[in-house]
C-alpha positions in Angstrom: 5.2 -25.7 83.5 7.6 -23.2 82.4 6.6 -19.3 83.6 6.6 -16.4 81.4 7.4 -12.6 82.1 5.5 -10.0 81.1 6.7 -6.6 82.4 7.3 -7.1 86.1 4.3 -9.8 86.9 5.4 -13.0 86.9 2.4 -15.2 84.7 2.1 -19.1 84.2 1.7 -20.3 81.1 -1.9 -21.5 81.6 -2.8 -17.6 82.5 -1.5 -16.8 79.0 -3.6 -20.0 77.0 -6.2 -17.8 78.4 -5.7 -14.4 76.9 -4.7 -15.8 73.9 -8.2 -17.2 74.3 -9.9 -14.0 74.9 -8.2 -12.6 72.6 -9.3 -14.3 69.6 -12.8 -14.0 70.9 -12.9 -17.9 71.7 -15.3 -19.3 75.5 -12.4 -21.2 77.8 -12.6 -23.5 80.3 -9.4 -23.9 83.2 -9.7 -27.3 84.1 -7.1 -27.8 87.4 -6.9 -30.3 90.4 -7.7 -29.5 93.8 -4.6 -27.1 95.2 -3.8 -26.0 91.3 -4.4 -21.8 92.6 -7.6 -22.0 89.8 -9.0 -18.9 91.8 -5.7 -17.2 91.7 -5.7 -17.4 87.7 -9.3 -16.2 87.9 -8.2 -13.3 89.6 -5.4 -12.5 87.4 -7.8 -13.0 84.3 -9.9 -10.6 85.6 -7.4 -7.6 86.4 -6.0 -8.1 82.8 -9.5 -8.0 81.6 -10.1 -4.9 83.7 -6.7 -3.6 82.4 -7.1 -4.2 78.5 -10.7 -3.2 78.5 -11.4 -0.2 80.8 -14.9 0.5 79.4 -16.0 -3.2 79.9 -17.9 -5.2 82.7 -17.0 -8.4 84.4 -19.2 -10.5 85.8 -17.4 -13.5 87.9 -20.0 -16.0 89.7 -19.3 -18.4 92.5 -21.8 -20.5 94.9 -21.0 -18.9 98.0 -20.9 -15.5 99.7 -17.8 -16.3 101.3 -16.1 -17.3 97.8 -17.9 -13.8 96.9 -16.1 -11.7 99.5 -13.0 -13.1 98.8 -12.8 -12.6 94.5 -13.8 -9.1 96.0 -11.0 -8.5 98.3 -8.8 -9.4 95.8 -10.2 -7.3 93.1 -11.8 -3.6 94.1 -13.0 -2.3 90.6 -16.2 -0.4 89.7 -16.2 -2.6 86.9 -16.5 -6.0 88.5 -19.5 -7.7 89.4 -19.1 -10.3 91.6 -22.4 -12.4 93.1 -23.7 -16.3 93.8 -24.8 -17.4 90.4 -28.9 -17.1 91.5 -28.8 -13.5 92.8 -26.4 -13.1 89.1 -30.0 -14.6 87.2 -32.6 -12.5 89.5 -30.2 -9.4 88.9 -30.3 -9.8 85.2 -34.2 -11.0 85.2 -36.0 -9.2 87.5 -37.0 -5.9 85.5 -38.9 -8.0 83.1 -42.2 -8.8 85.1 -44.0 -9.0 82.4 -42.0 -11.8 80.3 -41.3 -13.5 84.2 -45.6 -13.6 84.9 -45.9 -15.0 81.1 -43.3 -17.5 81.7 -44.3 -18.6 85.0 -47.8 -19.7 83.6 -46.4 -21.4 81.0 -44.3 -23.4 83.0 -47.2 -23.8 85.9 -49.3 -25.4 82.5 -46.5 -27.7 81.6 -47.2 -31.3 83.1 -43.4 -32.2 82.5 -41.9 -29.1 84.9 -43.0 -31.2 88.1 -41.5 -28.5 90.1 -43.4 -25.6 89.0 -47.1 -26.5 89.8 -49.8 -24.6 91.4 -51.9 -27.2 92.5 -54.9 -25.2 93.4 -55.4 -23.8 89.8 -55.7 -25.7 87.0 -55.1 -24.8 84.2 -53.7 -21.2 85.2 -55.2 -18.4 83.4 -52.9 -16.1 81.6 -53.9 -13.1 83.9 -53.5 -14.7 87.5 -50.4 -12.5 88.4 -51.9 -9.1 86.9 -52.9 -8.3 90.4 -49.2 -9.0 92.6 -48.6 -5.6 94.1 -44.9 -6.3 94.1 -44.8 -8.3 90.7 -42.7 -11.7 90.7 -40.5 -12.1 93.8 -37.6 -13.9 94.7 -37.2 -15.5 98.2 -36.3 -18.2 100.3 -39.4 -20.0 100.3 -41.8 -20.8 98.0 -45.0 -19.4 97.4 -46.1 -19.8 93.7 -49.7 -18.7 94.3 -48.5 -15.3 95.4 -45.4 -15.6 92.8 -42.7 -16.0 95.0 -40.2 -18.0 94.2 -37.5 -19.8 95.5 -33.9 -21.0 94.3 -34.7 -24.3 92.3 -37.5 -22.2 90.3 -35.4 -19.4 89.6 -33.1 -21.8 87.9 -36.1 -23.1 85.9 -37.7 -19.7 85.2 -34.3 -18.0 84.3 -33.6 -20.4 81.6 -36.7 -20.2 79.9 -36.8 -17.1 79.8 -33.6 -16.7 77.8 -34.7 -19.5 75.6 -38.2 -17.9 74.9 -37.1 -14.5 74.8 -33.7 -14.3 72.5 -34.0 -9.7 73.6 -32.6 -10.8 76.9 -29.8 -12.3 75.5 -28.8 -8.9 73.8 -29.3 -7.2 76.6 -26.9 -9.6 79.3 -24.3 -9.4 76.6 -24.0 -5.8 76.3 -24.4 -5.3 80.1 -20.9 -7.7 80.7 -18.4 -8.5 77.8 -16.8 -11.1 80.2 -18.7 -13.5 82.1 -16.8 -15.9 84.5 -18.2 -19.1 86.7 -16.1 -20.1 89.3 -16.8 -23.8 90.3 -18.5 -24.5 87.2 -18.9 -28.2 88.0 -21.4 -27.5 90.4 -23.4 -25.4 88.3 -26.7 -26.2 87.2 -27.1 -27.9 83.2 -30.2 -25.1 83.0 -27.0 -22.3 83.9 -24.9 -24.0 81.3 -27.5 -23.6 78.6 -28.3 -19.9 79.1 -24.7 -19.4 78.9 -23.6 -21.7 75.8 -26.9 -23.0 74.5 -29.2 -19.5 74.4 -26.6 -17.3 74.1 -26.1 -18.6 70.7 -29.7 -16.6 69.9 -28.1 -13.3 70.1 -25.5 -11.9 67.2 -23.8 -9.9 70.2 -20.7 -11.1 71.2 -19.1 -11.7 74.5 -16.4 -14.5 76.4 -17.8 -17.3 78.7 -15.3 -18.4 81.2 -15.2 -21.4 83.2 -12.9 -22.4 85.9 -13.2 -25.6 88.3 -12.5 -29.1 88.1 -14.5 -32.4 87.2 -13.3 -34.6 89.7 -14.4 -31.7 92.4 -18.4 -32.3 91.6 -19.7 -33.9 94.6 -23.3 -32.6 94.4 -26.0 -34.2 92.6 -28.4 -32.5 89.8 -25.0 -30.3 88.4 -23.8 -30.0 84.9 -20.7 -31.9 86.6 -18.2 -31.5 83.2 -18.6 -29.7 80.0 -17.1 -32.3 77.7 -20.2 -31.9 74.9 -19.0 -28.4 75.0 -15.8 -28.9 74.4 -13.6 -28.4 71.2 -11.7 -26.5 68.6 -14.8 -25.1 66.6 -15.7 -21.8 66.7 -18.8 -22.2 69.0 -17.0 -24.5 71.1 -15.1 -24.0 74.6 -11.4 -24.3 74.7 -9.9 -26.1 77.3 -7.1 -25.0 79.4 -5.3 -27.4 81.8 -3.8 -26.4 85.4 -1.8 -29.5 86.2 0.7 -27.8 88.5 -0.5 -28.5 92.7 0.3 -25.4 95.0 -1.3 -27.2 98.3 -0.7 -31.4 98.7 2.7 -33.0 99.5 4.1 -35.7 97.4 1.9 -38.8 98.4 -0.9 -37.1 98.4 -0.6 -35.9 94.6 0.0 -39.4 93.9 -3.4 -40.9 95.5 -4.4 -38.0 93.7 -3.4 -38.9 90.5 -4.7 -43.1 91.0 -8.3 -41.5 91.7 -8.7 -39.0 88.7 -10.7 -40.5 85.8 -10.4 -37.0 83.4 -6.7 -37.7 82.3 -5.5 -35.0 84.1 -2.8 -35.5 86.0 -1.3 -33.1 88.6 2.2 -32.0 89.0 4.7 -30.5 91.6 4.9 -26.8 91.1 8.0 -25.3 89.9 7.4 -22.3 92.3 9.8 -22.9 95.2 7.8 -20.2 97.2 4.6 -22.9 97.0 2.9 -23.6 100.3 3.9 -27.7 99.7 7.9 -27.0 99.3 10.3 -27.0 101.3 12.9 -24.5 101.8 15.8 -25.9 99.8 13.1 -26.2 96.8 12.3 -29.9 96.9 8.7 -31.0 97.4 7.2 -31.8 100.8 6.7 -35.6 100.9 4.1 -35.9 103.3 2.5 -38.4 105.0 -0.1 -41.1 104.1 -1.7 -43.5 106.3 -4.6 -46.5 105.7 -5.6 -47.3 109.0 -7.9 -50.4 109.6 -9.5 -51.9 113.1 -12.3 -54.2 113.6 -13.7 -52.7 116.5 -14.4 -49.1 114.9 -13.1 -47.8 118.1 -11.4 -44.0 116.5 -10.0 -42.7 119.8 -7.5 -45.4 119.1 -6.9 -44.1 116.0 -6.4 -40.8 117.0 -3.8 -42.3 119.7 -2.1 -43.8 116.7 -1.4 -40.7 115.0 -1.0 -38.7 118.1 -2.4 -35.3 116.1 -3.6 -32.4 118.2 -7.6 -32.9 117.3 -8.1 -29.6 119.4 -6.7 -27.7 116.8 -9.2 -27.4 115.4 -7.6 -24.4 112.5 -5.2 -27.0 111.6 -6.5 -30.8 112.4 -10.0 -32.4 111.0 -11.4 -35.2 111.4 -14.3 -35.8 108.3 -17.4 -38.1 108.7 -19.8 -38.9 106.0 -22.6 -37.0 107.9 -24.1 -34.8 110.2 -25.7 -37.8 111.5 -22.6 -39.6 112.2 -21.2 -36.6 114.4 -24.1 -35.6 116.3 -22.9 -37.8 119.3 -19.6 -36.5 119.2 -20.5 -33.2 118.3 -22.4 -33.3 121.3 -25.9 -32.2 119.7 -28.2 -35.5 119.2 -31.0 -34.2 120.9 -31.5 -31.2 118.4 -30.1 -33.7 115.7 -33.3 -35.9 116.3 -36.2 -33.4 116.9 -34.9 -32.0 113.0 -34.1 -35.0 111.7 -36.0 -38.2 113.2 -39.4 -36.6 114.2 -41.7 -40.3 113.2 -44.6 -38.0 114.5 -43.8 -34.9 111.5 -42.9 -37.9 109.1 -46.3 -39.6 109.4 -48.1 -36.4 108.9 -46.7 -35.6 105.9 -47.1 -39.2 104.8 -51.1 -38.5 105.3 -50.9 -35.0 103.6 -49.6 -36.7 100.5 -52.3 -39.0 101.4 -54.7 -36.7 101.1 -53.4 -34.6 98.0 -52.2 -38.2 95.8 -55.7 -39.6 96.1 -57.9 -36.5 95.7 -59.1 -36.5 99.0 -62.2 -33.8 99.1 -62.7 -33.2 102.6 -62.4 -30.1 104.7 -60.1 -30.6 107.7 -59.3 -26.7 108.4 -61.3 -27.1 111.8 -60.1 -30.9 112.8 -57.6 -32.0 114.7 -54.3 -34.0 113.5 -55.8 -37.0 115.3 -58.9 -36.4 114.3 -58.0 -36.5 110.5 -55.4 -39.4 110.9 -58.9 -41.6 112.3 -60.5 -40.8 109.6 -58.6 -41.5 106.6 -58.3 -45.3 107.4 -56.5 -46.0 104.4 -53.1 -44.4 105.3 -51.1 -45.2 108.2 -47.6 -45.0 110.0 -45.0 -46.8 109.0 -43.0 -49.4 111.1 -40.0 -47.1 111.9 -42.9 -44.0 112.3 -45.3 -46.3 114.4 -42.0 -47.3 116.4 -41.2 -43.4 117.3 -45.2 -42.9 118.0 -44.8 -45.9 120.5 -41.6 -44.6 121.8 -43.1 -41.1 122.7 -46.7 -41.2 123.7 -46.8 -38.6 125.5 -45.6 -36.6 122.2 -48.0 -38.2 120.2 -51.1 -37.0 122.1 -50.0 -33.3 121.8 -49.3 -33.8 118.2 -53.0 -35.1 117.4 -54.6 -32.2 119.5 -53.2 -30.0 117.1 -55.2 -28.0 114.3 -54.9 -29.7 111.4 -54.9 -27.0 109.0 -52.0 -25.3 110.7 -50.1 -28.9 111.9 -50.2 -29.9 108.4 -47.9 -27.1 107.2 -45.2 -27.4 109.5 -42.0 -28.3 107.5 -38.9 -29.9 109.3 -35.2 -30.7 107.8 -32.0 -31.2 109.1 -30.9 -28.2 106.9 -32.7 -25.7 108.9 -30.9 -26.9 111.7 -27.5 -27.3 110.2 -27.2 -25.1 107.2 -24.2 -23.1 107.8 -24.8 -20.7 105.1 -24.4 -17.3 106.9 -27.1 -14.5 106.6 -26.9 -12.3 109.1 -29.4 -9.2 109.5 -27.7 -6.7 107.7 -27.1 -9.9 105.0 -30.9 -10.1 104.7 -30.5 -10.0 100.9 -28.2 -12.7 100.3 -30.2 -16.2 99.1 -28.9 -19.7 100.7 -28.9 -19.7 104.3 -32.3 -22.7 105.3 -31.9 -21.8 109.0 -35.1 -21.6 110.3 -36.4 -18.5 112.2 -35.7 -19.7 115.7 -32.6 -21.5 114.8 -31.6 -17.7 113.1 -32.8 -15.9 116.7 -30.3 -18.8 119.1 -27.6 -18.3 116.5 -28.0 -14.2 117.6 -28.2 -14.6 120.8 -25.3 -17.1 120.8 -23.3 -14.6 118.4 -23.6 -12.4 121.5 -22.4 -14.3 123.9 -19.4 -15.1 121.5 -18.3 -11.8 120.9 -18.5 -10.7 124.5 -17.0 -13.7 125.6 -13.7 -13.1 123.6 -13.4 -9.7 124.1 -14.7 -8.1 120.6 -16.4 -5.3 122.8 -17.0 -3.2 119.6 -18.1 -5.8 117.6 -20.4 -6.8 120.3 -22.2 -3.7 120.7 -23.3 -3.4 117.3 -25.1 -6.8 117.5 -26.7 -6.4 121.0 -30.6 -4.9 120.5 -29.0 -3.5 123.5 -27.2 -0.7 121.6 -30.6 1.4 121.2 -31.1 1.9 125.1 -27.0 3.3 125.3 -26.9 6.9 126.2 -24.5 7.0 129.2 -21.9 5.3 131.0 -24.4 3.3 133.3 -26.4 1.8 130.3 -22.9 -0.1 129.4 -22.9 -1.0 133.4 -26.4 -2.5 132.8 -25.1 -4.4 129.1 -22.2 -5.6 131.0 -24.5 -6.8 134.0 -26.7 -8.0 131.7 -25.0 -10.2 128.8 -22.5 -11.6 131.6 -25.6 -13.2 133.6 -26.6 -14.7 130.2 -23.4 -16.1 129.6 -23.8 -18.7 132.7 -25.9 -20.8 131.5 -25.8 -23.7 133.4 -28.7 -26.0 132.8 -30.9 -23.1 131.8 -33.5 -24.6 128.6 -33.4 -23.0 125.5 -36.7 -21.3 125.8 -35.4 -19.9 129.3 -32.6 -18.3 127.5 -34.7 -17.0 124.7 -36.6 -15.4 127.4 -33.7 -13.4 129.2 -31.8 -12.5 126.6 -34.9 -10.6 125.5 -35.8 -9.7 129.1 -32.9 -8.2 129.7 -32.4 -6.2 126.4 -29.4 -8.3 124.6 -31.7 -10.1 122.0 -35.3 -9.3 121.4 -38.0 -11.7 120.4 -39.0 -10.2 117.0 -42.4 -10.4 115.0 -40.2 -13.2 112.8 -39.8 -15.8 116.2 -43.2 -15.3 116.8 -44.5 -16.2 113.9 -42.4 -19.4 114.0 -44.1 -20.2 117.6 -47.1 -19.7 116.4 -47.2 -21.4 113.3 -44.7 -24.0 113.9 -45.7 -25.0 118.0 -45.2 -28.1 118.0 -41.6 -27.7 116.7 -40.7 -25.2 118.8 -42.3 -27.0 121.6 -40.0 -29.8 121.4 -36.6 -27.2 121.0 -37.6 -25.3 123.6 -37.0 -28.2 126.6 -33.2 -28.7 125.2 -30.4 -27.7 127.2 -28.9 -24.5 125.9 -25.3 -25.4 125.7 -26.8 -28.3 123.6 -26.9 -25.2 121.0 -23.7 -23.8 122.1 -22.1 -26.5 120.8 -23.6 -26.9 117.2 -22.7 -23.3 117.3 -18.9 -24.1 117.7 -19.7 -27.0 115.1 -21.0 -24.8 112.0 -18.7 -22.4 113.5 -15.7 -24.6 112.4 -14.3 -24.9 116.3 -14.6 -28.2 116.4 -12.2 -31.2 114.3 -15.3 -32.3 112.9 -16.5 -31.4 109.4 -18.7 -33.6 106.9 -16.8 -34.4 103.9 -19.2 -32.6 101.8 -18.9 -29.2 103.7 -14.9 -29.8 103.6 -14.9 -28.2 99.9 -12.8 -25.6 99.2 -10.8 -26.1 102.6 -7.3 -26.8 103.4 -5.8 -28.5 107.0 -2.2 -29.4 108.0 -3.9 -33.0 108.9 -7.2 -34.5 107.5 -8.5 -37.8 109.1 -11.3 -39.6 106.8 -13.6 -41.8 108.3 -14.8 -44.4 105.6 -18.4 -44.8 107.0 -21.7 -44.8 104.8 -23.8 -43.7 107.5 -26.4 -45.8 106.1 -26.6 -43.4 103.3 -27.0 -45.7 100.2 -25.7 -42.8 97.6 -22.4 -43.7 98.7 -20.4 -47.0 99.4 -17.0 -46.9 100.3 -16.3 -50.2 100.2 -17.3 -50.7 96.7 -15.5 -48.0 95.9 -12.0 -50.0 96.5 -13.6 -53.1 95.0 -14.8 -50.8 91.8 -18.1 -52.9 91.8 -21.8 -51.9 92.1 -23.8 -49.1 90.4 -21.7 -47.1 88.4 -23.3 -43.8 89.7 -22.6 -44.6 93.0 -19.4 -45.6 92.5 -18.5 -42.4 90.6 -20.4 -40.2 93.3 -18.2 -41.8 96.0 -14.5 -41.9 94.4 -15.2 -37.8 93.9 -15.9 -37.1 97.2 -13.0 -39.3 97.9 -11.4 -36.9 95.9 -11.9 -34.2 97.5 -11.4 -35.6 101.2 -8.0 -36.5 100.5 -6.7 -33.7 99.1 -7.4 -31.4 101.8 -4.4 -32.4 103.3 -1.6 -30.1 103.2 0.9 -32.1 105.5 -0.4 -35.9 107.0 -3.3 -37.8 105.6 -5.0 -40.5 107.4 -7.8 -42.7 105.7 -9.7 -45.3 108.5 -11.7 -48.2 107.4 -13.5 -50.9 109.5 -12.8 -54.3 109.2 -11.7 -54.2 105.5 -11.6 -57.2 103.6 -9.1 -59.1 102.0 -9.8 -57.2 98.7 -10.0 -53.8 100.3 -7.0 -54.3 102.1 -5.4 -55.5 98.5 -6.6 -51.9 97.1 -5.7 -50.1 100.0 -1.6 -51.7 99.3 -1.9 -50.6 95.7 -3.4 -47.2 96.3 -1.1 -46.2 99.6 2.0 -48.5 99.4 2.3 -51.7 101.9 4.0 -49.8 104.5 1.5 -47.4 104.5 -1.7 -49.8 105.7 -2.0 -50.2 109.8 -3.4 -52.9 111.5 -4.6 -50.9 114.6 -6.3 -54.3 116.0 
């Protein structure tokens, strides 16, 4: 695309489609490929927003806090509001209680909103909420009897309340005469609505913005495009395309290009100073490999391509899932008390049980066991009964515990694994699903970290430590202290919990305690596991290892990218259909996008691995990559 100069900043064409957008008052979408500099152009459109209209607000939304932080960076302006999209809604929401209590009754009486439903009350009366001391929250977790709500209802809740109530419309508009979504595609339909559907009940006028691409949505229950939205009518949203690619070499862009179904194809950049050209102004070839073995054995494939896999800054290798990188992760253990528990599984197969068949007994004073005997009609299942038999021992604990507290205790892989950030002075920020005792290791390992690589300052305003300080010796007594903690060895988890607070580094607080108490058996089961077990998921989800999940690869950028093509037993995706373009369509669709996204995360070598193709994968694979470009590692 050519460039064009106005006064001394240098402007692609695309930025100026835009303005000419906002300048006759029209919504816009920038649709661009993966490495198109989408979130520079958002950027720019926001200073010349800023700049042209000095009295206005812009409000820019994005998914993460880290994608947050960095809009911010790069634009400091009173006049800028940048947030995740759900702390964006509660913002603009949370002042109306009374419309939010009116709505969330409504919605609780609707038989069709499965996910708002207070199951105790039935139908709930329009005053049940008069008597919250602190109104309608927003939290976390979910507690709808107390009106707390959580991140899926305030999606639900936000969007009828700007259907329902067209004031609030008004009121949103004035506040912010721009309003840009970064990463649209992943944004919920309900956001979309508000923002092109309900809008439309206010006379007010303001621009919608929408930057992102199609191909990039790789997470389920997302608007995913905006094609019914799309047009040259008035009320429609005008599409601008970003087809130049800043980041991938040469035969990357063109794997690219064979797995986009939008029409959009990308080209090289005419900016010689792009990360993917060389010096003399040419673009970067690259390189592309399709590597196949039948013995699915990937250290040879790492010998193949001879990459430095502990560079970890520069080098990944990216597996389908967690699951499929717990062994060489090193953190199974952990892995399989949050994510294979038959023993948790089986009780919350008899709690629904229980709750699906109107069960109207009171269990508050009998043991797990105890109810499991007598409900006669539900039992484990074979892969449940096969962990029971597995882990006796387990097992009899489990039923000695009190139902009524036993039957709450909620365990997911996510509150292991999430690697949202929320740190303590982060306590407002909405995301992170670490669990309380996963949150207190990941302090006391945060310690130990910073210590460890000599970020002394840094370190001394996380220690608890930093309240007993007055005097030379108390740092003697730190430094005594945090360096004992540091040598682990084969201390347990709970051992460490219990010096770290011991000694002063990392107190147990009133929110670990809770978590013991309520969730015993859980933390029963952590507390046996090696420490360094957690040491290293904390160098995982700290991103110091090669190995990434392709999911959590969005957004990120490596010299070297090595995709293992591996369902993982995960059924929503099927890579070898993907090459034969067979099966369900969804599936097929879900899977070339992530696709997608894997590959071009490559900024210099590409390397796709597949075991034991067949003939007709191996056909694909010569189309897709060239002939010379598929290896036979056997």
């Amino acid at each position: 695309m050519a460039k064009v100069v106005e006064g001394d900043i240098e402007v692609l064409d695309e930025f100026k489609q835009i303005i000419n957008h906002i300048g006759n008052g029209n919504n816009f979408l920038l649709s661009g490929g993966a490495g198109s500099g989408k979130t520079y152009t958002l950027v720019q459109v926001i200073k010349k927003c800023i700049e042209d209209f000095p009295t206005s607000k812009v409000a820019c939304m994005t998914y993460t806090n880290a994608a947050v932080k960095e809009i911010e960076e790069r634009v400091n302006h009173k006049n800028l509001n940048v947030t995740t999209i759900h702390d964006f809604l509660w913002d603009n929401i949370k002042h109306f209680q009374k419309e939010l209590k009116q709505s969330l009754i409504v919605l609780a009486n609707d038989d069709l909103i499965t996910r708002i439903n207070i199951s105790s009350v039935s139908p709930v009366p329009d005053d049940f909420f008069n008597g919250l001391e602190k109104g309608i929250q927003y939290k976390e977790y979910l507690r709808l009897q107390e009106g707390i709500i959580s991140h899926d209802e305030l999606l639900i809740l936000a969007n009828h309340l700007f259907q329902t109530y067209p004031k609030l419309n008004d009121i949103l508009k004035d506040r912010f005469k721009f309003i840009f979504v970064d990463e649209y595609q992943d944004t919920s339909k309900l956001v979309i609505e508000i923002f092109l559907e309900h809008f439309k009940l206010s006379n007010k006028k303001n621009i919608i913005g929408f930057f992102g691409d199609a191909m990039q949505c790789i997470y389920d229950n997302t608007v995913g495009n905006l094609d019914e939205y799309k047009g040259e009518e008035d009320d429609k949203v005008r599409e601008v395309k970003k087809q130049q690619n800043r980041r991938n070499p040469k035969l990357v862009i063109d794997l690219a290009n064979r797995l986009r179904t939008d029409g959009l194809v990308q080209t090289e950049s005419d900016d010689n100073n792009a990360p993917n050209m060389n010096n003399d102004g040419t673009l970067k070839v690259g390189d592309v490999q399709f590597l196949y073995s039948d013995d699915n054995n990937i250290e040879v494939v790492k010998e193949h391509l001879g990459w430095d896999f502990n560079d970890s800054k520069n080098t990944k290798e990216l597996n389908l899932t967690h699951n499929l990188i717990a062994d060489k992760a090193g953190i199974r253990n952990l892995m399989n008390i949050y994510n294979s528990d038959g023993i948790i599984q089986y009780k919350n197969r008899v709690r629904k049980y229980i709750k699906d068949n109107g069960v109207d007994e009171d269990f508050s004073a009998m043991t797990f066991g105890k109810v499991s005997d007598f409900l006669v009609g539900v039992s484990p299942t074979n892969r449940m009964q096969q962990f029971i038999d597995d882990n006796p021992e387990l097992y009899d604990v489990a039923r000695n515990q009190n139902w009524e507290v036993f039957s709450k205790i909620y365990v997911d892989k996510d509150q292991l694994l999430d690697d949202k950030k929320q740190s303590e002075d982060d306590e407002n920020k909405k995301g992170s699903k670490r669990d309380a005792l996963i949150r207190h290791l990941f302090k006391i390992e945060n310690n130990i970290f910073l210590y460890s690589n000599n970020r002394y300052n840094e370190f001394l305003r996380a220690t608890d430590y930093r309240f007993n300080i007055r005097k030379i010796e108390d740092k003697k007594v730190l430094k005594t202290n945090i360096e004992s903690l540091i040598n682990v060895g084969e201390k347990t988890i709970e051992e460490v919990i219990n010096e770290a607070n011991e000694n002063g580094v990392c107190l147990i607080d009133d929110k670990l305690e809770r978590f013991i108490a309520d969730k015993e058996y859980l933390f029963n089961r952590v507390k046996n596991v090696k420490y360094k077990e957690f040491q290293k998921l904390y160098i995982y989800l700290e991103g110091f290892t090669p190995f990434s999940t392709q999911h959590k690869t969005k957004g990120a950028e490596f010299d070297n990218v090595l995709v293992i093509l591996d369902n993982g037993g995960w059924n929503n995706y099927n890579f070898k259909n993907l090459f034969l373009v067979e099966g369900s369509e969804s599936v097929l669709e879900r899977t070339q996008k992530l696709f997608y996204v894997c590959c071009t995360r490559s900024k210099e070598k590409l390397a796709i691995y597949f075991n034991s193709p067949n003939e007709a994968v191996l056909a694909k694979a010569i189309e897709w990559f060239g002939v010379e470009n598929v290896i036979d590692l056997n």
